[in-house]
C-alpha atoms as one frame of an Amber mdcrd trajectory, in Angstrom:
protein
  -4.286  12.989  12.546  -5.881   9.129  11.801  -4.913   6.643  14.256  -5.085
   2.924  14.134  -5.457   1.125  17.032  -4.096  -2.303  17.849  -6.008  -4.325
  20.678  -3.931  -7.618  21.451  -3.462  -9.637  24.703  -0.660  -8.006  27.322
   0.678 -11.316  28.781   2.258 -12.956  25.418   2.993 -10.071  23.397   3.756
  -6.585  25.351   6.519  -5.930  27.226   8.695  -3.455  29.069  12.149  -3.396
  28.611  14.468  -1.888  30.902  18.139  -0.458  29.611  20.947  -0.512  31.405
  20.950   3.142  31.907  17.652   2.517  33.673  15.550   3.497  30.907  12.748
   1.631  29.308  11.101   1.006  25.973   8.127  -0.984  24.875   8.219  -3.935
  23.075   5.259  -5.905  20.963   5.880  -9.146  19.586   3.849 -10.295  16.218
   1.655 -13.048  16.941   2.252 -16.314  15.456   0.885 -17.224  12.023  -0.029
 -13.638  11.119   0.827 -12.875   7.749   1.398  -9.286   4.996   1.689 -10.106
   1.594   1.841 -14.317   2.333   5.158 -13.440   4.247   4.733 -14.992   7.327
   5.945 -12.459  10.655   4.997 -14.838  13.780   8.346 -15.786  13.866  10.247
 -13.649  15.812   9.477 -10.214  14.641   9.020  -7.246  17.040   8.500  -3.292
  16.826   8.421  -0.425  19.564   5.933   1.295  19.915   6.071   5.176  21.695
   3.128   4.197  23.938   0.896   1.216  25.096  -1.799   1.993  27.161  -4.272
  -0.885  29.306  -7.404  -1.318  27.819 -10.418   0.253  29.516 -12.478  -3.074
  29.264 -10.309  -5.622  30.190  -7.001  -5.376  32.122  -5.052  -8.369  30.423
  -5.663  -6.584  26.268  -3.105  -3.303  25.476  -4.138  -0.775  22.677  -1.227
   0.426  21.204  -2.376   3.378  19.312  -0.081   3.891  15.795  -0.203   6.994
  13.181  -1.978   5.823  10.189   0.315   7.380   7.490   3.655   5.971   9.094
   4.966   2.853   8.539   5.455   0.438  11.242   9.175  -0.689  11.420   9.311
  -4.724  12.361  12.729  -5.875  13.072  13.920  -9.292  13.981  17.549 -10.740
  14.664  19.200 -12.717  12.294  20.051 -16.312  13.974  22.724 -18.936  12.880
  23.086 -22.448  14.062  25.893 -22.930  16.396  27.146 -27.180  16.709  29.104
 -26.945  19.629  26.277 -25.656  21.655  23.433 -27.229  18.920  21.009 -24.315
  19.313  20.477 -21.125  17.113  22.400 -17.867  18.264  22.379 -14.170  16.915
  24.838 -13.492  14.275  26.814 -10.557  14.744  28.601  -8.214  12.838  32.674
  -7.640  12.952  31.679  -5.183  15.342  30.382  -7.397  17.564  26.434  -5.954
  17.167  23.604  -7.989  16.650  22.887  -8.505  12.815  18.560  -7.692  12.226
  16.551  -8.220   9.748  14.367  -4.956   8.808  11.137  -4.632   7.449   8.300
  -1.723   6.968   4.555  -2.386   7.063   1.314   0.110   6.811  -0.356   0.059
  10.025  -3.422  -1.104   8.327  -1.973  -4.400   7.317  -0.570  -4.997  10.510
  -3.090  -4.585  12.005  -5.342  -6.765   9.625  -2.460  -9.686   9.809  -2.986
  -9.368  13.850  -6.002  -9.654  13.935  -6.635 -12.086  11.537  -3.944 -14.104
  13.245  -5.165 -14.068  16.589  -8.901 -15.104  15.485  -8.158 -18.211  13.596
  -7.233 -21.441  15.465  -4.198 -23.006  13.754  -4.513 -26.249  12.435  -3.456
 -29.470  14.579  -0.338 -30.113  13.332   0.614 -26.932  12.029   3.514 -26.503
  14.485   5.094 -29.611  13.261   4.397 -29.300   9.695   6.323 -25.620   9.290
   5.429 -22.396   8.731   5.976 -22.367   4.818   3.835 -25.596   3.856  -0.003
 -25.518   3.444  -1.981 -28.783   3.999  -2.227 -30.782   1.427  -5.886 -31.501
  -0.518  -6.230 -34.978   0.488  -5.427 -34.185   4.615  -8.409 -31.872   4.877
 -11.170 -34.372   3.369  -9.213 -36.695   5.910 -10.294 -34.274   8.522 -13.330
 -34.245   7.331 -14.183 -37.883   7.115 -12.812 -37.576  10.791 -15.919 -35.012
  11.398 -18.064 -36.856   9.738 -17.573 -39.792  12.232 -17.936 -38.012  14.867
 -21.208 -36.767  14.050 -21.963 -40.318  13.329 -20.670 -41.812  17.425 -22.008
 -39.145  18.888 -24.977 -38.403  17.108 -24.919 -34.668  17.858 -23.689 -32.008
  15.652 -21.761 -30.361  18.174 -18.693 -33.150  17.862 -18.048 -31.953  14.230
 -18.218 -28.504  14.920 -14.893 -26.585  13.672 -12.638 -25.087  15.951 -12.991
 -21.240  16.371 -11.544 -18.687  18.241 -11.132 -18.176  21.504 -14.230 -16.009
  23.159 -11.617 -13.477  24.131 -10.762 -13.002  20.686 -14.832 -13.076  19.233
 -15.936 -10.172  17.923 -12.886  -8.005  18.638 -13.112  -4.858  16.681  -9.715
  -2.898  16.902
């Protein structure tokens, strides 16, 4: 049976839960920015995988190996905005559960959104500008009038050069 394999760093995004009965269950959050279908998923959304294994090259990436024909299920909760204590809180049904929001993806595009999200260096600014909203026309020949400046004080190339990705992330083939 095809497998598809997704290679992302353990610290932010994998982790063990432990039940109250004593069991646990793994948990893998979606990175920030990543993005099926120009819906953005960094915010919040999760899915369990059966099994997450270390990687054998480097002890701080999981693989987290997923059947190719079964859709992934990504759930998040749904929050509300509480006044009293001015921060957002899960809404919950009349039965007192946690409401969720519920959506299915192909492996394949999750892990294409991951990985694209994880090799591309946000913006500065992006945080503050919100997920929906794309910079506008005139802000990027801003930034790169900035670029061009640099090149001109420092008189080297290297000042303009773009952001990229972390090495970590270079070259990652999942």
């Amino acid at each position: 049976m095809p497998k598809v394999y997704l290679t992302v760093p353990t610290e932010p995004y994998v982790r063990e839960v432990a039940k109250r009965d004593g069991t646990t269950f793994n948990e893998v959050k979606v990175p920030a920015h990543a993005e099926i279908g120009g819906k953005p998923l960094g915010n919040g959304w999760v899915f369990n995988p059966l099994f997450v294994d270390e990687s054998r090259y480097s002890s701080a990436m999981s693989v987290i190996p997923l059947l190719a024909d079964r859709d992934v299920r990504l759930h998040r909760d749904v929050l509300l905005y509480d006044r009293r204590e001015n921060r957002l809180k899960p809404a919950l049904d009349p039965d007192g559960r946690r409401l969720q929001e519920r959506i299915e993806v192909s492996p394949q595009a999750l892990e294409e959104a991951i990985v694209q999200a994880l090799t591309t260096v946000p913006e500065r600014g992006d945080e503050a500008r919100g997920r929906g909203e794309r910079p506008e026309p005139a802000r990027r020949e801003s930034l790169s009038a900035q670029q061009a400046a640099a090149v001109g004080a420092e008189g080297s190339r290297e000042a303009a050069r773009p952001q990229t990705a972390p090495a970590a992330f270079r070259g990652m083939s999942i």
